[in-house]
N, C-alpha and C positions, 0 to 999 in steps of 0.2 A: 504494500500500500504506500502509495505517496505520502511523503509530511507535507503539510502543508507552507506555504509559504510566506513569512509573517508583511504586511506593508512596508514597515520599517526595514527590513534588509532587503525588501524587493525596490525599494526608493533607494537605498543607499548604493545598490549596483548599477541600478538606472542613472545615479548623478554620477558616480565613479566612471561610467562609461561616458558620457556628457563633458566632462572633465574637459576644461578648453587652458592651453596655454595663452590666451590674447591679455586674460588681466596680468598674470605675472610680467608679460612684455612690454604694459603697458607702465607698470608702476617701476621697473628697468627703466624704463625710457623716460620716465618724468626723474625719477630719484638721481641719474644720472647726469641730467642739465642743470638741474639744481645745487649737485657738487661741483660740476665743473666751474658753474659763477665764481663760485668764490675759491680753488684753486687756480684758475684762470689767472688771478693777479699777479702770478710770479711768474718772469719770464727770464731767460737766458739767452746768451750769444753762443751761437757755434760756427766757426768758421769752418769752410768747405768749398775747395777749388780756388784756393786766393779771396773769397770775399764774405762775407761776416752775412750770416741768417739767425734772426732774433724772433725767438718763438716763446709762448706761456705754456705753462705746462698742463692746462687741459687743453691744447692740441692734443700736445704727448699724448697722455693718459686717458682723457674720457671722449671728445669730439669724433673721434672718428668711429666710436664706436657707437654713439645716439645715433649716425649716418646708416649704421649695419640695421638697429633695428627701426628706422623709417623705410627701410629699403623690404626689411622682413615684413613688415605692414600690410607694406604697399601692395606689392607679387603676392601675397598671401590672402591677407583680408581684404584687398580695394579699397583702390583711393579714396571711398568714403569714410573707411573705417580709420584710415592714416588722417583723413581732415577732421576729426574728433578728436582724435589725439592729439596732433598739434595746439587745438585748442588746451587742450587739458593742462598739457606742457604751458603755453604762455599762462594762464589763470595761475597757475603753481607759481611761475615766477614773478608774479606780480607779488603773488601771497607772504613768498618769501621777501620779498624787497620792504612791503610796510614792516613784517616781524623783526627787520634785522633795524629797517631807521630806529621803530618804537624800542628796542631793547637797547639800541646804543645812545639814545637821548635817555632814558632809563636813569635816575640818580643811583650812585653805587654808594657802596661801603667802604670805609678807608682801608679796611684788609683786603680789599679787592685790589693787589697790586698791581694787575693785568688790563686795567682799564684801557690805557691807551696804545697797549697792542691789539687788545678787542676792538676799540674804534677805528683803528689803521685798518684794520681787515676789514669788517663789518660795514665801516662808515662807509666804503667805496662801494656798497654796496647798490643803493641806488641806481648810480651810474654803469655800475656795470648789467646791472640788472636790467636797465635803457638799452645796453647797447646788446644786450644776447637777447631782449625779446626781438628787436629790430632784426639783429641776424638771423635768430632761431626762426624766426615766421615767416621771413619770404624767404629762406633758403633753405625750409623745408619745405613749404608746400613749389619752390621750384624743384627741386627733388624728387617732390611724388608724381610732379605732373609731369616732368621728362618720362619718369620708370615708369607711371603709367601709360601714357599716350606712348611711347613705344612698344608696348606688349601690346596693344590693342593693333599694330600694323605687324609685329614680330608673331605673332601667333598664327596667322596667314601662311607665311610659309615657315616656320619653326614655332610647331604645335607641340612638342617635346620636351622646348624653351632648353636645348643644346646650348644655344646662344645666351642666356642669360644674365652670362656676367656682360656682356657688352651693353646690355643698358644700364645696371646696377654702378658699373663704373661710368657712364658717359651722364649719368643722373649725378653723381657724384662729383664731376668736376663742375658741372655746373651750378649743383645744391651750393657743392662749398666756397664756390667763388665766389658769388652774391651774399652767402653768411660772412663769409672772414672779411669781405669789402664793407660791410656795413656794421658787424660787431667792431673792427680794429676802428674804422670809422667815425663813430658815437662817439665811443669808449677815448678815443684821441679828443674830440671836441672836449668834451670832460672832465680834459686833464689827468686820464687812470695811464696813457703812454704818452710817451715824451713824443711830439707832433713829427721830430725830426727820424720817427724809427716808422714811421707808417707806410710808406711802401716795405721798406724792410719786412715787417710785420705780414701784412698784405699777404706779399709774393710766397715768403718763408712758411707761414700757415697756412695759405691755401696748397701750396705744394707738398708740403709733409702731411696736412687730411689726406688727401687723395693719392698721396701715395701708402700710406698705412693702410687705405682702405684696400686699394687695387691688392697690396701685399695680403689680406685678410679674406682679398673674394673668393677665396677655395671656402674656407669656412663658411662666408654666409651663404656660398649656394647649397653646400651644405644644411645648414639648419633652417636654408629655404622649403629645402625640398624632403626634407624630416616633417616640418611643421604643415606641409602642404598633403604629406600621407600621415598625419596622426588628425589634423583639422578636418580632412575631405573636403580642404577648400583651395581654389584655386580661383582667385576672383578678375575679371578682364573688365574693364569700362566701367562707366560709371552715370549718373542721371546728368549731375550737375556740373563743371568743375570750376563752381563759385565757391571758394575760400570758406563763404558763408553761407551756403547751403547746408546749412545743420541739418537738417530732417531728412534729404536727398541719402537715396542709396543705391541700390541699382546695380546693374556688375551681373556676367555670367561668369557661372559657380562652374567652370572647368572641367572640373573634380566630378560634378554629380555627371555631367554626359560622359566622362568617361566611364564611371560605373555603369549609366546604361546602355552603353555601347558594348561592355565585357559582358 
């Protein structure tokens, strides 16, 4: 005789299999722009080939990899679901920017020795906060809309998406040229860099994004294409590609015709 089968663990293997990697990607990708802000303030000189490239070190360490996951979004969920999230991302950093003024206008404690390393970091915060939403929003959603608008003509004859990394990188040089031209940009107006390193700056960080990234696109087509057989999604087009078409969604799911094709 059968046992029967209680609600409770017939729900629990129904969510387990439901089970969607997009929020853990999604709070990756805000938590990671949000550190970058404020390690972004320290930058360095490295000379190479005779002449001097001055880079901060969330190029280095976090930029090019919030690029990896707009890119997994993008080829995965569709454009729609990548122009939510940038929103998300900018809302977050606005959020962070009033917590950091209000904490560092905040009266302190005389044991509180650290005050004015806390307001050296903190205080710039504002500004730098000005100057990565300015970069982060149009030089994301020109990222999603390169990667997407070429998969929507690439899937015609590379329905396999063999080719993939050539949009993910040619999305890439152009996402981060228009972010590091208007982040270094701002962020110069504002006095966070010295006016006289801003091409330096420019050229130096948009070069080493996109090359870290092109170095890294073994991986993301990698966990493109993990996350596109664990999702059953493969999204192409999209209703709107207005910025602000918040409601718009739209997109063929790839994935399901290929199920019922096999």
């Amino acid at each position: 005789m059968t046992s029967p089968v209680s609600p409770a663990s017939s729900t629990s293997r129904h969510e387990a299999r439901r089970f969607s990697l997009l929020e853990p990607v999604i709070a990756a990708f805000v938590g990671l722009i949000l550190v970058s802000n404020i390690i972004a303030q320290k930058f360095f000189d490295a000379e190479l080939f005779g002449m001097t490239f001055s880079s901060d070190v969330g190029t280095i360490l976090l930029f090019p990899v919030t690029y990896i996951f707009g890119d997994v979004l993008t080829e995965v969920f569709g454009y729609a679901v990548a122009r939510r999230v940038v929103w998300y991302g900018f809302a977050m950093n606005i959020l962070a920017a009033l917590i950091f003024t209000a904490a560092v206008a905040m009266p302190h404690s005389e044991a509180f020795a650290a005050n004015d390393a806390f307001a050296s970091v903190l205080g710039q915060m504002p500004a730098m906060v000005m100057a990565s939403l300015a970069g982060f929003w149009f030089g994301s959603f020109a990222n999603d809309t390169v990667l997407a608008a070429m998969k929507i003509h690439m899937v015609r004859w590379d329905p396999t998406h063999r080719w993939l990394p050539l949009r993910t990188i040619a999305s890439t040089i152009v996402g981060e040229l228009v972010d590091t031209t208007l982040f270094v940009g701002v962020a110069t107006f504002f006095g966070v860099f010295p006016a006289e390193m801003f091409v330096s700056l420019v050229l130096s960080q948009w070069l080493i994004k996109t090359l870290v990234e092109v170095a890294l696109t073994p991986v993301t087509v990698i966990v493109i294409r993990l996350m596109k057989r664990h999702e059953s999604c493969d999204i192409v087009g999209t209703e709107s590609w207005n910025p602000f078409a918040f409601s718009k969604s739209g997109g063929t799911n790839l994935a399901a015709y290929a199920r019922k094709a096999g």
